[in-house]
C-alpha positions as MATLAB code, in Angstrom:
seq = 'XXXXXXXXXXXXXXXXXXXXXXXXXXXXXXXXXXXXXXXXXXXXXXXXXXXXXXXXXXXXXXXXXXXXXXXXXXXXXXXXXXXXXXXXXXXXXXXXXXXXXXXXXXXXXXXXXXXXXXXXXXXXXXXXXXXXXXXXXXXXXXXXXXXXXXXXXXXXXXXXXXXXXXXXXXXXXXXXXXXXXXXXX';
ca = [
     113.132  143.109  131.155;
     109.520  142.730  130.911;
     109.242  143.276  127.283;
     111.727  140.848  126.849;
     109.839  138.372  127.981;
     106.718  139.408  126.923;
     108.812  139.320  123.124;
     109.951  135.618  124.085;
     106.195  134.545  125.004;
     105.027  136.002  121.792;
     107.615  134.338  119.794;
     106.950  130.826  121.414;
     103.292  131.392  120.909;
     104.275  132.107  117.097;
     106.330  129.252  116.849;
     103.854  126.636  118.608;
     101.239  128.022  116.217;
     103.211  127.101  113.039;
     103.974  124.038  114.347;
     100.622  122.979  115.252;
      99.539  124.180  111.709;
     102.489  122.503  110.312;
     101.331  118.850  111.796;
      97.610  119.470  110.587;
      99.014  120.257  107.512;
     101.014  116.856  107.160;
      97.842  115.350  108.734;
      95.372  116.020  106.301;
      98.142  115.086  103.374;
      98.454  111.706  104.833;
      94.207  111.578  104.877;
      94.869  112.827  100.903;
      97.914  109.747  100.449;
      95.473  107.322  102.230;
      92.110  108.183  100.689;
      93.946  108.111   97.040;
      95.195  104.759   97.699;
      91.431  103.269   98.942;
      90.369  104.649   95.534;
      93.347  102.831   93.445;
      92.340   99.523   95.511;
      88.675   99.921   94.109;
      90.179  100.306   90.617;
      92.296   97.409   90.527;
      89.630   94.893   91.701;
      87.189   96.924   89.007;
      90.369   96.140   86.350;
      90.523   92.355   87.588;
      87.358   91.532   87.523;
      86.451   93.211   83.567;
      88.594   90.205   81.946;
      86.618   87.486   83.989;
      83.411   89.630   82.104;
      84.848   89.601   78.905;
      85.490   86.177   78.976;
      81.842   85.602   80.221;
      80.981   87.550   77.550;
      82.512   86.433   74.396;
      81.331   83.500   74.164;
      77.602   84.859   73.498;
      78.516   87.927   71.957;
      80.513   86.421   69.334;
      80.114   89.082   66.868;
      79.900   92.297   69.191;
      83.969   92.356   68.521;
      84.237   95.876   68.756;
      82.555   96.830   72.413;
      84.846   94.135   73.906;
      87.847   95.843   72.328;
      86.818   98.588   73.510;
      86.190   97.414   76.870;
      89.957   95.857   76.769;
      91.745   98.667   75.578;
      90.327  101.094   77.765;
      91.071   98.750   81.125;
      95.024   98.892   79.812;
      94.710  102.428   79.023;
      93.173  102.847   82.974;
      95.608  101.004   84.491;
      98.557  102.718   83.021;
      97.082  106.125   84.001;
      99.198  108.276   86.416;
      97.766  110.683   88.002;
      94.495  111.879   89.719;
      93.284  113.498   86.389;
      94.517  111.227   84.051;
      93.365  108.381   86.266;
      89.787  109.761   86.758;
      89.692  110.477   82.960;
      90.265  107.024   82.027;
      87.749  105.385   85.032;
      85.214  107.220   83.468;
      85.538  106.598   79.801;
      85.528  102.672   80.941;
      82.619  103.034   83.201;
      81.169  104.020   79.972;
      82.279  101.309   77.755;
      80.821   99.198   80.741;
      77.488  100.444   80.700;
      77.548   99.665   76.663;
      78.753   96.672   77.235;
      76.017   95.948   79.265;
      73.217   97.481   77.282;
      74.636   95.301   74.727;
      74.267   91.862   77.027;
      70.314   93.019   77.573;
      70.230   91.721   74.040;
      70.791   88.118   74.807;
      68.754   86.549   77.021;
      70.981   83.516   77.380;
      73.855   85.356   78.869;
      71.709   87.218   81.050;
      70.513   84.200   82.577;
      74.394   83.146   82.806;
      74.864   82.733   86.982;
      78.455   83.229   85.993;
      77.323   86.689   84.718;
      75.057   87.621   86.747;
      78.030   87.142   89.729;
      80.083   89.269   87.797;
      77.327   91.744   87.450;
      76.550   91.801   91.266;
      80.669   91.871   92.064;
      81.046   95.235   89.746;
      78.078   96.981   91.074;
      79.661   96.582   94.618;
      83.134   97.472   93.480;
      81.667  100.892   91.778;
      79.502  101.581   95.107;
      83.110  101.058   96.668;
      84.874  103.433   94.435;
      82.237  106.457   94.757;
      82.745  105.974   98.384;
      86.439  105.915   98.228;
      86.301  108.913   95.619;
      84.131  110.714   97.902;
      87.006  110.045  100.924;
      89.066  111.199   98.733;
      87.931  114.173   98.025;
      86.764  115.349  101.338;
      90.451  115.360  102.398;
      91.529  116.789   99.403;
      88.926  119.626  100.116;
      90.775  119.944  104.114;
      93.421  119.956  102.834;
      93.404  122.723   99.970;
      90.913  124.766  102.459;
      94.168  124.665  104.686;
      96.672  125.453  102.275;
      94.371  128.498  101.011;
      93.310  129.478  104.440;
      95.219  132.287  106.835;
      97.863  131.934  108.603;
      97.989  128.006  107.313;
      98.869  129.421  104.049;
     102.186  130.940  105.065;
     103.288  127.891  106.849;
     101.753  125.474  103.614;
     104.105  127.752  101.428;
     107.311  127.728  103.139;
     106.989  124.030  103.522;
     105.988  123.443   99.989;
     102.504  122.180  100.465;
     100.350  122.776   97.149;
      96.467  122.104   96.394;
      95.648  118.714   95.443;
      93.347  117.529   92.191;
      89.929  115.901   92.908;
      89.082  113.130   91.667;
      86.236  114.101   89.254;
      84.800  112.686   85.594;
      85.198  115.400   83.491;
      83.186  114.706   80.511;
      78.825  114.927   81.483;
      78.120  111.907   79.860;
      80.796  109.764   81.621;
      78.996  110.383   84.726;
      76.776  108.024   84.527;
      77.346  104.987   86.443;
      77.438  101.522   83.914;
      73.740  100.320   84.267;
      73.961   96.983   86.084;
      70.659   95.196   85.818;
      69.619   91.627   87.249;
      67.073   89.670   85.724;
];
């Protein structure tokens, strides 16, 4: 009779344990869900805010067509990325056509002495220190929660439940990583 119950008490304890791994599990998920969403806020007020630029802009940098474009096209391309790599690929290729299309603007002193501009300057470089601190959120719970899913015993409840490692959010290519230079006169 005793090792009956000292089976049942060793069972329970079993069972409590996956279930207490189970809820941190789902926990640090939701911390994923909700630090991937702060990041997509940051990227839609980023996306907003680059046509108010370009308009800004285009009216000084008549013939500098082509960084605009560029600018343009890779803010649609951003937006319709799905995806954390995808997404993160496409942030950073427009964080670099920012930063030309600011190294461009240094060329005309007119437009750096735009207020409008120089708001939309000050605006971006707070949304971008709002995205690397989002990204970083991000990826600290992604980092909990892939340690748990690769981590005994968690990994035997994270595979019978389905759990799988999560992507960071990271710029692949070296010369992407540079934030856009945002300079005020």
């Amino acid at each position: 009779m005793t090792v009956l119950y000292i089976l049942l008490g060793v069972i329970g304890l079993l069972l409590l344990g996956a279930v207490v791994i189970y809820n941190r599990l789902v926990t640090n998920k939701n911390l994923v869900a909700e630090g991937w969403s702060g990041i997509d806020v940051q990227l839609k007020r980023r996306a907003d805010l680059i046509p108010n630029l370009i308009e800004t802009v285009k009216g000084y940098m008549g013939h500098e067509r082509g960084v605009l474009e560029k600018v343009t096209e890779l803010r649609a391309q951003s937006l319709k990325a799905t995806g954390v790599g995808d997404k993160a690929r496409a942030e950073g290729a427009l964080g670099a056509a920012l930063g030309n299309l600011f190294a461009v603007a240094e060329n005309y002193p007119d437009l750096k002495a735009s207020q409008n501009f120089i708001q939309l300057q000050q605006s971006l470089a707070d949304i971008e220190d709002q995205i690397q601190l989002a990204r970083r959120y991000y990826n600290g719970a992604a980092r909990n929660l892939n340690i748990l899913i690769g981590s005994f015993p968690s990994n035997l409840v994270a595979q019978n439940f389905g759990f799988t490692p999560v992507e960071y959010f990271e710029i692949e290519e070296p010369g992407e990583r540079a934030v856009p230079k945002v300079s005020f006169p």
